[in-house]
Every structure is written in C-alpha cells, then in structure tokens.
N, CA and C of each residue as an Amber inpcrd file, in Angstrom:
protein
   267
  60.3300000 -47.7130000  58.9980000  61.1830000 -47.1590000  60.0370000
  62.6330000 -47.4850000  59.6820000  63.6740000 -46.3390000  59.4330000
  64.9380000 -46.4790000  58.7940000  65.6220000 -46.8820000  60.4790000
  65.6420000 -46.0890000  61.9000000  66.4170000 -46.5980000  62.6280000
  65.4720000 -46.7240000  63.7340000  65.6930000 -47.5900000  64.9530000
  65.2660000 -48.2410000  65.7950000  65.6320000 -47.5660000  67.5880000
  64.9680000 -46.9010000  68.3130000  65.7240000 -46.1910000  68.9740000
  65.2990000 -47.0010000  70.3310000  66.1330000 -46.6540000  71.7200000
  65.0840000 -47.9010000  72.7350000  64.2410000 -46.9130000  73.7820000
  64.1280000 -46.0240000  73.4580000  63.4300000 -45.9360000  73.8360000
  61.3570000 -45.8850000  73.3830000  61.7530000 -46.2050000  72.2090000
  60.8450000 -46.4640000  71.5290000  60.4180000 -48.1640000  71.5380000
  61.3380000 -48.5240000  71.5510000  61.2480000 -50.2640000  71.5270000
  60.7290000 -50.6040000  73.1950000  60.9180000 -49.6130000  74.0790000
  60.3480000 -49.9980000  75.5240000  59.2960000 -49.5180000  75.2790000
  58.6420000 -48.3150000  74.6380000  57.6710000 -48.0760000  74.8320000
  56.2770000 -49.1570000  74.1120000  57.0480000 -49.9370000  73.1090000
  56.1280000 -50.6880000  72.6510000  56.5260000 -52.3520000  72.7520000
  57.4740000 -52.1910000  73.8120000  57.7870000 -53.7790000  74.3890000
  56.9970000 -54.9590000  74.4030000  55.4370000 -54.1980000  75.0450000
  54.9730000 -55.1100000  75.2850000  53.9760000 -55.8410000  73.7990000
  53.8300000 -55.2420000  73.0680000  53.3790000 -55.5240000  71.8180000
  54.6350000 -56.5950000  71.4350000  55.7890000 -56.3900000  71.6170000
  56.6270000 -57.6350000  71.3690000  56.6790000 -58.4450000  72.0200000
  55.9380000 -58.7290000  73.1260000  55.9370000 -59.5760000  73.9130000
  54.4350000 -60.7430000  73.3300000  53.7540000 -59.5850000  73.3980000
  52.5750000 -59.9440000  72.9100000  52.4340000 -61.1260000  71.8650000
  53.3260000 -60.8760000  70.9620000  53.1580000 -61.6380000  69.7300000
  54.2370000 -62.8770000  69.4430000  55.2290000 -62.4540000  70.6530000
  56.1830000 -63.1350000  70.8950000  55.5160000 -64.3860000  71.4070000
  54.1390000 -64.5180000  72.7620000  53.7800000 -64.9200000  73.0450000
  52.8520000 -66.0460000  72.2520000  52.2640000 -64.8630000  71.4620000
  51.0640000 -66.0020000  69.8570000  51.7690000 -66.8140000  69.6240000
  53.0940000 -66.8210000  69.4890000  53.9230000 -67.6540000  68.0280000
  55.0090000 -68.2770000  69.0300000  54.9940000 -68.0990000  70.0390000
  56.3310000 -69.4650000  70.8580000  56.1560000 -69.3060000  72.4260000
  55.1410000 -69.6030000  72.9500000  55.4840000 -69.0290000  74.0080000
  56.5100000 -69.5350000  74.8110000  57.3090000 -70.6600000  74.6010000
  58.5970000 -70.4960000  75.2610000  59.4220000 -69.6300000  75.2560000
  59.2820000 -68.7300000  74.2460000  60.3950000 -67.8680000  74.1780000
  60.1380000 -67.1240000  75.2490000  58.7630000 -66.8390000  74.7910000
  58.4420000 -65.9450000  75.6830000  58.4140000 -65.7450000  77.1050000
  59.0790000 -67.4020000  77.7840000  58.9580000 -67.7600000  78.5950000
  60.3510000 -67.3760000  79.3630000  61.2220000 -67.5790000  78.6070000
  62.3790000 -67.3210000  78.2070000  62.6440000 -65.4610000  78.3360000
  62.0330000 -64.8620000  77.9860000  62.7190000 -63.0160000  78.0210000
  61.6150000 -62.0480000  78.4950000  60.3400000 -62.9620000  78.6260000
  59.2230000 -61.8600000  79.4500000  59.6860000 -60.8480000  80.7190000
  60.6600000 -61.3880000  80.9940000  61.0950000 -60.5790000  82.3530000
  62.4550000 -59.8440000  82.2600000  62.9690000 -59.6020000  80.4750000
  63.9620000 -59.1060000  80.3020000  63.9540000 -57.5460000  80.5840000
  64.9320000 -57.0070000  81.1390000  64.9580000 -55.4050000  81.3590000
  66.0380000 -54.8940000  79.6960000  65.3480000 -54.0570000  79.2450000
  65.9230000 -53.8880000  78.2040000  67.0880000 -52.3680000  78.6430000
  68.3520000 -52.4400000  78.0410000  69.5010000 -52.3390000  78.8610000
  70.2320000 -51.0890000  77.9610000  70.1990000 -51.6420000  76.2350000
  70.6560000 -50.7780000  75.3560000  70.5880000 -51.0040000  73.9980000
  70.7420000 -50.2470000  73.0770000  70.5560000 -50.7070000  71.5460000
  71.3830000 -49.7500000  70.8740000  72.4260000 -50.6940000  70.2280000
  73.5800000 -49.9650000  69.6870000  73.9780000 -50.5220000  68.4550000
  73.6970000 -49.8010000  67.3710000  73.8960000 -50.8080000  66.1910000
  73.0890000 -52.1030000  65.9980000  71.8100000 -51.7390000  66.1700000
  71.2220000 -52.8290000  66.1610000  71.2410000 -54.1820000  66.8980000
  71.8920000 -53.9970000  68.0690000  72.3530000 -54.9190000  69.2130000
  71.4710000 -54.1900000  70.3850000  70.3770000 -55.6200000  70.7990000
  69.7400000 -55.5450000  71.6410000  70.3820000 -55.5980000  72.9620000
  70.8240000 -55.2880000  73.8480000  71.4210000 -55.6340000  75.3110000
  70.2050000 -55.9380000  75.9410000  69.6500000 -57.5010000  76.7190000
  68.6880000 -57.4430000  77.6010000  69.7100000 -57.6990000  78.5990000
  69.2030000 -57.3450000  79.9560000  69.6650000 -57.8100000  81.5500000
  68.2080000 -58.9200000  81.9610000  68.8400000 -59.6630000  82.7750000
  67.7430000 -60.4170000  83.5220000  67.9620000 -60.2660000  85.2510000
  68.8560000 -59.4600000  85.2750000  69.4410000 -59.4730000  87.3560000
  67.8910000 -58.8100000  87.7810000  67.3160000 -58.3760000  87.4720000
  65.8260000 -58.0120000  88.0560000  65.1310000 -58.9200000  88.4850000
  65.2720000 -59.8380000  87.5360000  64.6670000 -61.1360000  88.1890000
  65.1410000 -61.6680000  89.0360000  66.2440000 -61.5990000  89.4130000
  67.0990000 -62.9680000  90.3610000  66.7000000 -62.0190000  91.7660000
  66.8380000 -60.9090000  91.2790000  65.9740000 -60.2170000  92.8660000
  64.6840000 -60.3150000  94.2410000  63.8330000 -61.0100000  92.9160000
  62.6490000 -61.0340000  93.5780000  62.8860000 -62.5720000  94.4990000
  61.9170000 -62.8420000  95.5980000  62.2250000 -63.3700000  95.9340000
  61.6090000 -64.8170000  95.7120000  60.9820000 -64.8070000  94.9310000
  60.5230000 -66.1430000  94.2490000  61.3800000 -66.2780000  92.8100000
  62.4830000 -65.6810000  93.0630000  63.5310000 -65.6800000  91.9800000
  63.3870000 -66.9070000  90.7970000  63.5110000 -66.8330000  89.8010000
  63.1570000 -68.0130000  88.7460000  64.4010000 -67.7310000  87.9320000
  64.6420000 -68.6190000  87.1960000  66.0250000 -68.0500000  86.0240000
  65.7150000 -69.5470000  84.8090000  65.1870000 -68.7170000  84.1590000
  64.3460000 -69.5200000  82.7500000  66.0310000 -69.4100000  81.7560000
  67.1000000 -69.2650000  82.2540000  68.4480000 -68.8490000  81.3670000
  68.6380000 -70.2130000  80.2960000  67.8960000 -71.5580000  81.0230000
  68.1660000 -72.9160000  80.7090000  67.1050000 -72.9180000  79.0040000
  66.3650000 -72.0890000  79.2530000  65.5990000 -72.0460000  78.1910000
  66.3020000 -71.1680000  76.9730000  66.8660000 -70.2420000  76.9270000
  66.9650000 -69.1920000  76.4070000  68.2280000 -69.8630000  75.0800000
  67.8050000 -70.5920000  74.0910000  68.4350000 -71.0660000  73.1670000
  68.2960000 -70.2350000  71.9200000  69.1390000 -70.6980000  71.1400000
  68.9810000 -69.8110000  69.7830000  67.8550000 -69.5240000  69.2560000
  67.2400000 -70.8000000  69.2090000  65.9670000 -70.7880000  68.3670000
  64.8140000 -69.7820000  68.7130000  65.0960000 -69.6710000  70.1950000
  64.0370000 -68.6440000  70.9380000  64.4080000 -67.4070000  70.7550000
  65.8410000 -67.6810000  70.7670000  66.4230000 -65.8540000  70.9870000
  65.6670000 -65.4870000  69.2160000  66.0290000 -66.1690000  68.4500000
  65.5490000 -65.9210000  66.7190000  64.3280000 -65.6760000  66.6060000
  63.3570000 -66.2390000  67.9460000  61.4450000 -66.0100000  67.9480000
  61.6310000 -64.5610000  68.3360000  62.4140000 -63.8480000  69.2670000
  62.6500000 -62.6040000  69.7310000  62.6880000 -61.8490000  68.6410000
  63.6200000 -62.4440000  68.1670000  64.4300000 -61.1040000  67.3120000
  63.2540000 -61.1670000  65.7540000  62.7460000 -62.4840000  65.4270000
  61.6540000 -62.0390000  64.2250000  60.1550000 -61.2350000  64.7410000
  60.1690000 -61.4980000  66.1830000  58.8930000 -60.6220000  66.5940000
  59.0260000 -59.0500000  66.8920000  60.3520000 -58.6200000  66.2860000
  60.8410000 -56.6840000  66.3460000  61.0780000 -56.8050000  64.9730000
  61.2710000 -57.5980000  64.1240000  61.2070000 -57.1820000  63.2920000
  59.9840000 -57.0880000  62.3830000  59.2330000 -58.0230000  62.8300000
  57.5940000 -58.3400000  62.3620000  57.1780000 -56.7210000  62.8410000
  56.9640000 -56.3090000  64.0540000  56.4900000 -54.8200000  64.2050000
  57.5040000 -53.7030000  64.0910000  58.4780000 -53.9990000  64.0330000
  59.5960000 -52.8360000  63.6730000  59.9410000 -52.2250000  61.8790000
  60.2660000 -54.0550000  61.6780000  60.9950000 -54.0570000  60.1350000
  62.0590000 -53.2470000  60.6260000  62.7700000 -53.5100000  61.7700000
  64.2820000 -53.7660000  61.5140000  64.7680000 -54.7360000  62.2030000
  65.6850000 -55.0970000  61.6200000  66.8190000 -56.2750000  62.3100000
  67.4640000 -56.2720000  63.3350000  67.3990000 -56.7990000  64.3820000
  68.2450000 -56.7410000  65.7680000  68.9230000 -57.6290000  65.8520000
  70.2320000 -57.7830000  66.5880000  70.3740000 -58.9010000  67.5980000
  70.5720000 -58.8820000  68.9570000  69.9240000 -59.7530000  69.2560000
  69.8690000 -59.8340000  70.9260000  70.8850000 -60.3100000  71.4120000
  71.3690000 -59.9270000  72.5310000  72.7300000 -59.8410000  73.3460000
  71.7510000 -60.0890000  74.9280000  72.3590000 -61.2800000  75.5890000
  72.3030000 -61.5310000  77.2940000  73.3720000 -60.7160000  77.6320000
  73.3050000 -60.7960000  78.8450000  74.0480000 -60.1830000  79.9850000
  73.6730000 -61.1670000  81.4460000
C-alpha cells in the first residue's frame, strides 16, 4: 500500500486495536477510545473529547507516553506498511 487514506484506517481500526492490544496492552489502554480525527501527510490526528463525555468519564492521558504512542504507530504499520505519526488533541 503506497498511500494510507482514513477512511480506510477507520474501517480497519479495530484490527489495530486488536494487535495493539497482543503486544502492549497499555497502550492500548491508552488510545482504545481514540476518535480518529484526520490523516494528513502521514499525521495521525486522534481526539479523545468523546470520552470526557460519557459519564463515567476516564482520561487514561497520564498514560499516553512515547513509548505507547510508538506501540500505536508500529501496530499501522505492522498491518498497513506505512509510517504514521500520531498527533493528540
């Protein structure tokens, strides 16, 4: 796959979640509830305000360190084979 489009990457989100999950699940603990926002140049935009909505609101933000964001970004490229980077909001 030469480019990466999002709406393709939502449609198979959860397969990145999936495997995201096998191999760290902190990360996963960390962006399971990310709303994916935009992809521009290979820049992931997630939002998390979806979450702060509900009313058992949680905010895992304390977790969300490099090392995890890097479990993210090698588990799109493990099923993508392309390179992202992930961007909070």
């Amino acid at each position: 796959m030469d480019q990466l489009d999002l709406s393709t990457l939502k449609n198979r989100w959860n397969e990145v979640l999936d495997l995201l999950e096998r191999e760290n699940r902190i990360a996963w603990l960390a962006f399971f509830d990310a709303r994916l926002v935009s992809l521009d140049n290979n820049n992931l935009k997630l939002s998390f305000a979806d979450a702060e909505k509900l009313s058992g609101a949680h905010d895992y933000s304390y977790v969300r360190k490099d090392s995890h964001r890097a479990a993210l970004e090698a588990a799109i490229k493990s099923i993508f084979g392309i390179s992202v980077a992930i961007i909070t909001e």
